[in-house]
N, C-alpha and C positions, 0 to 999 in steps of 0.2 A: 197246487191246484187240485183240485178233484177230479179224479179220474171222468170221463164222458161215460161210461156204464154207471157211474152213479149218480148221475145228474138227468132233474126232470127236463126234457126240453120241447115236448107236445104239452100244445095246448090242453086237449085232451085229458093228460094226466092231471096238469096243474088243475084245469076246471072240476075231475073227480074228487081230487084231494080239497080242493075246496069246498065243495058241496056238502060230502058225506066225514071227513074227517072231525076226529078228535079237537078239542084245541087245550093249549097250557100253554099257560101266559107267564113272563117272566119281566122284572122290569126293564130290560133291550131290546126283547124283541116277543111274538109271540108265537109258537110252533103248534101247526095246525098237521096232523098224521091220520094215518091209514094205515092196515097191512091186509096184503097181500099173500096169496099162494105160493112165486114164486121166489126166487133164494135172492133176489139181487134189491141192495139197499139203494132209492134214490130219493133226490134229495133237491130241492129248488128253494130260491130266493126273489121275495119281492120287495124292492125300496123302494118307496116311493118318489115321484119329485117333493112332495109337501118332507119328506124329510130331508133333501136337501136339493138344491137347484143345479148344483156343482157335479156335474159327471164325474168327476176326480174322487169325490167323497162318494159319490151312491158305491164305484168300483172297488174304492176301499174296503168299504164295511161286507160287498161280497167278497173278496178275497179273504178279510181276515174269519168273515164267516166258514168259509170255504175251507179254510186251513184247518179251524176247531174242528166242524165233521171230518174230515181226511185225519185228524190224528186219534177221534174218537171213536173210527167206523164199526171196531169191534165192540160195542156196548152198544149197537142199536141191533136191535132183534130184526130176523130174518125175514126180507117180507114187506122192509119197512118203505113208505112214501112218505116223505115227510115233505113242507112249505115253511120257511122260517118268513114271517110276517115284520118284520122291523119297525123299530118306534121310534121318537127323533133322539131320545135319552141314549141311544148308540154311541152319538157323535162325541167324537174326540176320545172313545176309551179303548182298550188295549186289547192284545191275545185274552190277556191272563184274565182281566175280569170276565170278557168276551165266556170264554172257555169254564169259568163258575158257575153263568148264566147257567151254559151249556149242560152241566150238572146239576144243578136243578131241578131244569128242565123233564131229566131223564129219571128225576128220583121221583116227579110227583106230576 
């Protein structure tokens, strides 16, 4: 799980990073970022219900989300806010592809 220092959980922040952020789309999901002044990396998730009705499955795809950032935290720049936006093409795929995306994500 990801540490609570690095997770968005005011509205507030979610709503800034939405407005004024970045975005880079990847086919799972799409990451919409910001940076920031100071040193601390956080980091939120939205699934939607239209991606799946099943609480079980919305939990999973954050957790397995959740895990890629916590083991990637050192590759994301100082500063960073990031929203990962989820699309339904998520369901049923793994860490590993999950964690490709991930890379991507961060190269472009």
């Amino acid at each position: 799980m990801l540490k609570k220092i690095n997770r968005i959980s005011k509205k507030a922040e979610f709503g800034e990073v939405k407005e004024k952020g970045l975005m880079v789309n990847t086919p799972l999901f799409g990451f919409r970022w910001i940076k920031k002044e100071d040193d601390e990396k956080k980091f939120g998730f939205i699934i939607s219900k239209k991606i799946s009705k099943r609480a079980v499955d919305r939990n999973r795809i954050k957790r397995l989300l959740a895990e890629v950032v916590r083991k990637n935290l050192d590759k994301f720049e100082k500063g960073m806010r990031g929203i990962f936006l989820v699309k339904k093409e998520i369901l049923g795929k793994g860490l590993i592809e999950i964690e490709g995306n991930m890379d991507k994500c961060l190269k472009g």
